[in-house]
C-alpha positions as CSV (number, residue, x, y, z in Angstrom):
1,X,-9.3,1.7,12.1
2,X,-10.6,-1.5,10.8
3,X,-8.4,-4.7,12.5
4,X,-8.8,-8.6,11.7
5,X,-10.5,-8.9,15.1
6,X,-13.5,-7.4,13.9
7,X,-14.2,-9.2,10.7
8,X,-16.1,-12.2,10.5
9,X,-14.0,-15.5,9.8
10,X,-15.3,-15.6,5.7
11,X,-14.3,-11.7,5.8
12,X,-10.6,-12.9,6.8
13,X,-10.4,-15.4,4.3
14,X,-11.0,-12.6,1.8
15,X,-8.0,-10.5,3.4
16,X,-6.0,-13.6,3.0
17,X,-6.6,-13.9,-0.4
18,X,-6.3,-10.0,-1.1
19,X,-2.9,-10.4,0.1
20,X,-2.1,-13.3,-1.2
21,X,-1.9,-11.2,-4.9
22,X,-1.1,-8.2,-3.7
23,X,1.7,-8.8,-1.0
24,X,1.5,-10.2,2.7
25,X,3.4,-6.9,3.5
26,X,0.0,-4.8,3.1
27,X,-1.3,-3.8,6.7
28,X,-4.7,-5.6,7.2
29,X,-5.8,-2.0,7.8
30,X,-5.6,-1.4,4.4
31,X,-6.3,-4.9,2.8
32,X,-9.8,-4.3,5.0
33,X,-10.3,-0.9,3.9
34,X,-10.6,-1.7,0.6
35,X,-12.6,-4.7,0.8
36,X,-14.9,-2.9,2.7
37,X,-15.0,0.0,-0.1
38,X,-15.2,-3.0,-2.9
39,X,-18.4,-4.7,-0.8
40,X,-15.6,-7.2,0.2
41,X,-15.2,-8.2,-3.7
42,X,-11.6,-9.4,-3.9
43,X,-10.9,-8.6,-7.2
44,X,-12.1,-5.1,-7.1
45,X,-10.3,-4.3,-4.1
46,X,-6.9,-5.8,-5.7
47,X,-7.8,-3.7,-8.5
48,X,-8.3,-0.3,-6.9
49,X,-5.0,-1.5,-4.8
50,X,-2.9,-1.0,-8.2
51,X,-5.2,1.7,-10.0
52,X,-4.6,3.9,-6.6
53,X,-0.9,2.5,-6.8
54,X,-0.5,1.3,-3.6
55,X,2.2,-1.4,-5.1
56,X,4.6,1.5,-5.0
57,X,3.7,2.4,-1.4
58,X,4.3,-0.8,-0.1
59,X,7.3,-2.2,-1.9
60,X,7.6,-5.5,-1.3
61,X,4.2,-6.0,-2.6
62,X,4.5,-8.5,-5.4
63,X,5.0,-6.8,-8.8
64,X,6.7,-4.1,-7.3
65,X,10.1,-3.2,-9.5
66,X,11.9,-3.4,-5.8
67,X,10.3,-7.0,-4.7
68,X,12.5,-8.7,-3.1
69,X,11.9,-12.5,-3.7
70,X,13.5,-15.3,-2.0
71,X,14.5,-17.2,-4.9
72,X,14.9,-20.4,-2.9
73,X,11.9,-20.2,-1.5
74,X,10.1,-19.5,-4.4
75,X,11.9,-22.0,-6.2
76,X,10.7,-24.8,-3.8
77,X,7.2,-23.2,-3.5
78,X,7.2,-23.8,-7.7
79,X,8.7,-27.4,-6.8
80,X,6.3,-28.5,-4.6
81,X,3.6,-27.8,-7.1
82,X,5.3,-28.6,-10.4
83,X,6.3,-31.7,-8.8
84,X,10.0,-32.0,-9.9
85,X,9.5,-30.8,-13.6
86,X,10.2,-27.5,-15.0
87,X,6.5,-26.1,-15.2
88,X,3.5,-26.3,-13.9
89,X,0.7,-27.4,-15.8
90,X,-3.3,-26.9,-14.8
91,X,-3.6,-29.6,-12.2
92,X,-1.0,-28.3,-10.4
93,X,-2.0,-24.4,-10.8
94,X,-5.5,-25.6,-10.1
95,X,-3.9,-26.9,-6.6
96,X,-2.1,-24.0,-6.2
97,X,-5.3,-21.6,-6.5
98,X,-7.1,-24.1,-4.1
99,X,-4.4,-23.7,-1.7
100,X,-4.4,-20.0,-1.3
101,X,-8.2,-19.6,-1.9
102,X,-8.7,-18.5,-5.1
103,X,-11.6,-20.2,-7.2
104,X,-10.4,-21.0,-10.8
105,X,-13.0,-19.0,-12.3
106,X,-12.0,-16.2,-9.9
107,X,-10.8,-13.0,-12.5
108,X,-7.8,-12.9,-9.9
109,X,-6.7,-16.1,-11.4
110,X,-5.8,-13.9,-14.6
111,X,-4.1,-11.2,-12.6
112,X,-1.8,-14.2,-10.3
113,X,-0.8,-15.8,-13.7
114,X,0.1,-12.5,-15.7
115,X,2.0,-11.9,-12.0
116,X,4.1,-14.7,-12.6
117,X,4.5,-13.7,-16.0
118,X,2.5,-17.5,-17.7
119,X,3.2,-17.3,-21.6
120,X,1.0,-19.7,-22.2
121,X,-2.8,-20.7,-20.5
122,X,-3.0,-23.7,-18.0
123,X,0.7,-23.6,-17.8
124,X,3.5,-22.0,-15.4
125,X,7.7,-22.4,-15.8
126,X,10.4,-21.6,-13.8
């Protein structure tokens, strides 16, 4: 059973950021497992999470149709970025990928943004 233990420290950054799309709920088991299978390539595992619809097994997993969200904290997670206005735009999206790990040019960018249902590139609202 793979554990966070026995992962080197740029291997758990990956997790982090595996979960950080997919849901924090995911055991690291799992998150590993897939890494692993994906040659630790983050966006393949997060892909291979939903095409093997593991969002339905684990249903707090963002996206899921039973999510529960915390609408006050996401609301003040979207303040602290948007600064006070009603969307985001790239500087503070760009901060917000830095802060969780995620390379603009990262695919997973795509994914998080369609996630939070953007309309419109470079640009997030409430």
């Amino acid at each position: 059973i793979p554990k966070m233990r026995n992962i080197n420290k740029e291997q758990k950054g990956k997790v982090e950021s595996f979960k950080g799309v997919v849901g924090t709920n995911v055991p690291d088991r799992i998150a590993i497992d897939l890494l692993k299978k994906a040659n630790w390539n983050v966006e393949n595992a997060i892909g291979t999470f939903y095409e093997q619809g593991l969002d339905s097994k684990y249903p707090n997993a963002f996206g899921s149709t039973s999510a529960a969200i915390n609408e006050t904290k996401a609301k003040t997670l979207f303040s602290a970025y948007a600064q006070g206005a009603d969307k985001m735009g790239e500087d503070a999206i760009l901060n917000f990928f830095k802060d969780i790990k995620v390379q603009a040019e990262d695919p997973v960018t795509l994914l998080i943004s369609f996630r939070m249902g953007a309309k419109t590139q470079g640009e997030l609202t409430q």
